[in-house]
C-alpha positions in Angstrom: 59.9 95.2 -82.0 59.0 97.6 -85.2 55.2 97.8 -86.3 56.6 96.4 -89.4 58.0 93.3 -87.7 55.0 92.8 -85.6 52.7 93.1 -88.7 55.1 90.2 -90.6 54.8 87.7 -87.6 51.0 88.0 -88.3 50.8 87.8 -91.9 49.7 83.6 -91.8 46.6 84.9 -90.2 46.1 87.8 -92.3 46.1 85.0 -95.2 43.7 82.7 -93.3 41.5 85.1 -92.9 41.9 86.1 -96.8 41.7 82.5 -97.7 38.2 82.1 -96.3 36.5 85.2 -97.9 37.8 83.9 -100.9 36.7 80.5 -100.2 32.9 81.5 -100.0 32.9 83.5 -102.5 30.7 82.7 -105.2 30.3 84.4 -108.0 27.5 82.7 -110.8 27.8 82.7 -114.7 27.7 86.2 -115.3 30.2 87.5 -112.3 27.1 88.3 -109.5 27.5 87.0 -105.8 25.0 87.4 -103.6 26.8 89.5 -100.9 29.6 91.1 -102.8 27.7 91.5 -106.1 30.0 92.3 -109.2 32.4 93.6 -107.1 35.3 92.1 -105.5 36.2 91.1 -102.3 39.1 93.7 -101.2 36.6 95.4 -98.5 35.8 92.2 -96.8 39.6 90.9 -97.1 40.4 94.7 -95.5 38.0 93.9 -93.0 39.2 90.8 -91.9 42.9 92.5 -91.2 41.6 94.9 -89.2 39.7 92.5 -86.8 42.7 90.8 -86.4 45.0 93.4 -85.4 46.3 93.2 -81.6 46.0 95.6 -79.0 48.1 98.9 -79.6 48.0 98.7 -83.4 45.4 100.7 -84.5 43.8 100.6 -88.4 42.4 103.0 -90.9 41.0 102.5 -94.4 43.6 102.3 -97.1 42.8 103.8 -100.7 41.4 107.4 -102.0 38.2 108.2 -103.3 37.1 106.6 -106.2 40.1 103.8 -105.7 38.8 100.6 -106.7 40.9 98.8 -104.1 40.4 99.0 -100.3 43.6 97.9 -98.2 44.7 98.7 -94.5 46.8 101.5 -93.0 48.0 99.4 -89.8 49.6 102.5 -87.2 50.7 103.0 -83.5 51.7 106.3 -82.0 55.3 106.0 -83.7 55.1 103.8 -86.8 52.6 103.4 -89.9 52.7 100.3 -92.3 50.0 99.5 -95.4 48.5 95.8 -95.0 47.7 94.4 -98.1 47.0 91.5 -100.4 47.1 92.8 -104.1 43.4 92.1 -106.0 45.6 90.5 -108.6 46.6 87.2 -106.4 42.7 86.2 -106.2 40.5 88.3 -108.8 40.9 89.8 -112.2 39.2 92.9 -113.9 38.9 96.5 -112.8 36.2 99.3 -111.6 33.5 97.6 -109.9 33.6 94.4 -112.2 35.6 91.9 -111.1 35.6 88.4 -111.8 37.4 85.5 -109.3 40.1 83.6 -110.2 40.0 79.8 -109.7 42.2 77.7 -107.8 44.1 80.1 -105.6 45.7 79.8 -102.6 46.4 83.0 -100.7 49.5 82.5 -98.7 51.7 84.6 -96.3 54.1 85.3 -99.4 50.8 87.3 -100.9 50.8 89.2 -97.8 52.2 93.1 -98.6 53.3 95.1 -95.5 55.0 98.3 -96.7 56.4 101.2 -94.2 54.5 104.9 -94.8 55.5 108.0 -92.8 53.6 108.3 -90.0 53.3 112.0 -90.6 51.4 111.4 -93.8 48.1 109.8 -92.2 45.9 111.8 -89.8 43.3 109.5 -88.1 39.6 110.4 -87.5 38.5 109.5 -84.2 39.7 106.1 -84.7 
């Protein structure tokens, strides 16, 4: 089975996992959470993935520096996939302000698994 396939099949708990970040987030009047600040909560929803990856798939952090959106670079020895669910599905805004949006329901379909070349990601010392 293809990284890609295996990475699909797990994309329910992927948006579980989302679901709940997103379900305790709360942000007051002017956009401030106590644990996330004004920021979203990509790097939690990143973190989540990647403690939920199975043995053999290894992760990396997605994004460049000064990228206001942190996703997963899911990889085996062979194969290299990003994990992702866009910021647009559950917040709104851009740099380091961003403000939830109400009433979502992240769902499997929100889930983004797209093939990169394994050649174009060097792992540190994962």
């Amino acid at each position: 089975m293809s990284l890609k396939q295996q990475l699909r099949q797990l994309r329910p708990k992927f948006a579980a996992a989302a679901q709940a970040i997103y379900d305790s987030w709360e942000q007051d009047e002017d956009g401030f959470d106590e644990e996330f600040g004004g920021g979203g909560i990509c790097d939690a929803i990143a973190n989540a993935i990647m403690g939920l990856m199975p043995s053999g798939i290894d992760t990396m952090d997605g994004g460049q520096p000064g990228d206001e959106h942190a996703f997963v670079i899911a990889f085996n020895d062979t194969e290299a996939c990003t994990v992702d669910i866009p910021p647009g599905v559950y917040e709104s805004g851009g740099g380091y302000n961003w403000k939830k949006r109400q009433g979502v329901t992240i769902t499997e379909d929100d889930v983004e698994i797209i093939p990169i070349n394994r050649s174009d990601i060097e792992p540190e010392d994962y």
